[in-house]
C-alpha positions as CSV (number, residue, x, y, z in Angstrom):
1,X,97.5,145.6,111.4
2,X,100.4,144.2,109.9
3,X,103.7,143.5,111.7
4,X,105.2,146.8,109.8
5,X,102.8,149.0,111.3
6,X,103.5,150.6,114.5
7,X,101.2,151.8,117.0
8,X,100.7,155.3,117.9
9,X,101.6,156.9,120.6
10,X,100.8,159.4,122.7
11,X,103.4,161.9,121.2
12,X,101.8,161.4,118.1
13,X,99.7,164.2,119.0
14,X,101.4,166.7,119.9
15,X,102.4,167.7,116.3
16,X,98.6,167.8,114.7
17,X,97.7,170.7,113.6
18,X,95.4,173.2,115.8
19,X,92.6,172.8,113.4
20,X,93.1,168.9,114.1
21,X,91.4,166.8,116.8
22,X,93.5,163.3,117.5
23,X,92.2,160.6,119.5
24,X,94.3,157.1,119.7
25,X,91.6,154.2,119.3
26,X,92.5,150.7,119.7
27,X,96.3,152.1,118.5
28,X,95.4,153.8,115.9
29,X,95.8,157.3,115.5
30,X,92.0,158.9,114.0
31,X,92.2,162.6,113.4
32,X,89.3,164.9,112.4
33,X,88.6,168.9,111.8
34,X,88.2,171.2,114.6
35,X,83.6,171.6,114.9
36,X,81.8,173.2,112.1
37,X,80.1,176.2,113.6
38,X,76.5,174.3,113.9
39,X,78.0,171.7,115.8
40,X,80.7,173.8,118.2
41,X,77.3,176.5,119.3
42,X,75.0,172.2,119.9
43,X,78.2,171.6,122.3
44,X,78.7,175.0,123.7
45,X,74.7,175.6,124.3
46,X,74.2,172.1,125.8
47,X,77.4,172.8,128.1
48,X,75.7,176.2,129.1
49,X,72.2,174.3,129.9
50,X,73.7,171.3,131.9
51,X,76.7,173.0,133.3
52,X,74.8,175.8,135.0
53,X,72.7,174.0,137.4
54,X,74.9,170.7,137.2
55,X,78.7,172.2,137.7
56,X,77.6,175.4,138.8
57,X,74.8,174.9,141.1
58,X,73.1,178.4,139.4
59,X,69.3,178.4,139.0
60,X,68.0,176.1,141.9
61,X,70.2,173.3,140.3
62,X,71.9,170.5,142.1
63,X,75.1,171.0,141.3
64,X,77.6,168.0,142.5
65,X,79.2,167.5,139.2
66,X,82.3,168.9,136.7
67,X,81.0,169.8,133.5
68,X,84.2,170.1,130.9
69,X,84.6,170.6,126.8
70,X,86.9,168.8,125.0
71,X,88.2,166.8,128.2
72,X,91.4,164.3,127.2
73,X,90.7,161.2,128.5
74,X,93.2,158.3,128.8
75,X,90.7,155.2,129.7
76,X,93.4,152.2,129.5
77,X,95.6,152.1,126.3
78,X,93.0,155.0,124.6
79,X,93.2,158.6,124.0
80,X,89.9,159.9,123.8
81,X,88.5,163.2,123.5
82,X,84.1,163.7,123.8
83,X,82.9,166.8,123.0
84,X,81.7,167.2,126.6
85,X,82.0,165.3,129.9
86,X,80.9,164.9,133.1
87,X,82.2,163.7,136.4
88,X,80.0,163.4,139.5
89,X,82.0,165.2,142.8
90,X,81.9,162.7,144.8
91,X,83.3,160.3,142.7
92,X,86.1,162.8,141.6
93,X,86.0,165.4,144.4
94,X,88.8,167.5,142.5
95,X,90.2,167.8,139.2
96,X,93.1,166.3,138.2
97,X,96.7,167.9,138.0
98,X,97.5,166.2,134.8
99,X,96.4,168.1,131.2
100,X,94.1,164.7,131.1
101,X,91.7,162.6,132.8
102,X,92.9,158.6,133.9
103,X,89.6,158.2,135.8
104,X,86.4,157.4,133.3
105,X,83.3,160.0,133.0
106,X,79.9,159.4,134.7
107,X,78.4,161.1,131.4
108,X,79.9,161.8,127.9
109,X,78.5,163.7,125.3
110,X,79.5,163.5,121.3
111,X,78.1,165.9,118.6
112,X,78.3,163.7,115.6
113,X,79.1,165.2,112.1
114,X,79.8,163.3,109.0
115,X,83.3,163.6,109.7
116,X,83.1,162.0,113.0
117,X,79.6,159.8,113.3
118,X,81.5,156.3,112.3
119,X,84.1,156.8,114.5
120,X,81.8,157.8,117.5
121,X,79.4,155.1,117.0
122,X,81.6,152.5,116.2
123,X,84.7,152.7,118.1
124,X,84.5,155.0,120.9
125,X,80.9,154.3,122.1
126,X,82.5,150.6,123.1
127,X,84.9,152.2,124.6
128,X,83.0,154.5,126.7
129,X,81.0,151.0,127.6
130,X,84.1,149.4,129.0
131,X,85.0,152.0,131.0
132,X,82.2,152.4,132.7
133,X,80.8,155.3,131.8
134,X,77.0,155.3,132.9
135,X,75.7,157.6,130.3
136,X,76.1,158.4,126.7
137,X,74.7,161.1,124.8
138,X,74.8,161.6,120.8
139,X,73.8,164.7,119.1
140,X,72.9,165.2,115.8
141,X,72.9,169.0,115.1
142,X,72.1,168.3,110.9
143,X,69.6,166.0,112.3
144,X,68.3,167.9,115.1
145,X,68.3,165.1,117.4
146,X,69.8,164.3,120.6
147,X,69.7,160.1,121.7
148,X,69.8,159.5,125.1
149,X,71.9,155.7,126.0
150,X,72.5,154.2,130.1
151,X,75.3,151.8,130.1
152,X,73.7,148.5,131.2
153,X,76.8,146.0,132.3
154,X,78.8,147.5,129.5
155,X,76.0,147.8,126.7
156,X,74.0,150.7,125.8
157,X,70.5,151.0,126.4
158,X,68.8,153.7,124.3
159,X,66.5,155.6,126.2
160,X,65.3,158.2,124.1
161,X,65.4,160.2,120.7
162,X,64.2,163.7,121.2
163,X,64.7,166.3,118.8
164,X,63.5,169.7,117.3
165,X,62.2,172.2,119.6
166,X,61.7,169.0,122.4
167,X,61.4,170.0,126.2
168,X,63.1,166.8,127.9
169,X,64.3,165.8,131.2
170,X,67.3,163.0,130.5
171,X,69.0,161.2,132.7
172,X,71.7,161.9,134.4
173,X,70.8,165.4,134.5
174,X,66.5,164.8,134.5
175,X,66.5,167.1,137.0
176,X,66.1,169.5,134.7
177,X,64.5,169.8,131.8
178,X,66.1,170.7,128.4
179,X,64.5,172.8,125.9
180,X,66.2,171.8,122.8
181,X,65.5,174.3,120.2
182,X,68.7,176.7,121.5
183,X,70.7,173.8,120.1
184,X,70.2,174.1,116.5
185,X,71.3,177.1,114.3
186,X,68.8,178.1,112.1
């Protein structure tokens, strides 16, 4: 960045477009469209299969957690946006007042795209590592594949690549297991 260039701020946002999703990333502003339809129903589905026994408590599941789309998060001097989160109660035993989130995920979930795989990979997967968040998921609806990554003093560790019609159990929520064949659109 040269000494020209300014950084972005947070009101930077506020005049996107709805269509638009902005993040701020190392003070950069990095927009990208709203989810093609194959990759809102991965986020919406997977939020509907973790968020029922894990924010709910429904179906004999543990509950103990907030299970949110879309949640703004403001982890230091970034504005970051995963397609899903996850917060365990008793770390965050109520939501904030605030339209965003100062207080890093336990669990964060991206549905890549072309339009957003470099920038989820490369720049806020670091990020989430920094910030503590414990566990990292990556979803590939094109691909069919979900990887599975545990932060491991601030790197990730891959521990798993399941895809297609896969029945897993993935931590943090390996109390149940996931049939993944509802995520794809055939």
């Amino acid at each position: 960045m040269t000494g020209a260039e300014r950084l972005a701020r947070y009101e930077d946002l506020f005049g996107l477009p709805d269509n638009v999703v902005g993040e701020i990333i190392a003070g950069q502003l990095h927009t990208h469209p709203r989810p093609a339809p194959a990759h809102a129903r991965a986020s919406s589905v997977l939020g509907n299969k973790v968020g029922t026994p894990f924010d709910q408590g429904e179906g004999g599941g543990p509950g103990g957690w907030w299970v949110l789309d879309e949640p703004e998060l403001h982890l230091s001097e970034d504005i970051l946006v995963p397609d899903l989160a996850g917060w365990r109660r008793e770390r965050m035993p109520a939501l904030p007042k605030t339209a965003w989130f100062e207080m890093a995920p336990d669990w964060v979930c991206e549905v890549i795209s072309p339009a957003t795989a470099r920038t989820d990979r490369v720049l806020k997967l670091p990020r989430y590592a920094a910030a503590d968040v414990a566990h990292c998921w990556l979803i590939d609806p094109d691909a069919r594949t979900l990887e599975a990554y545990a932060n491991q003093d601030g790197r990730w560790l891959l521990l798993g690549t399941w895809g297609g019609t896969d029945q897993a159990a993935i931590d943090p929520f390996a109390a149940i297991t996931l049939d993944l064949s509802g995520l794809w659109v055939d």
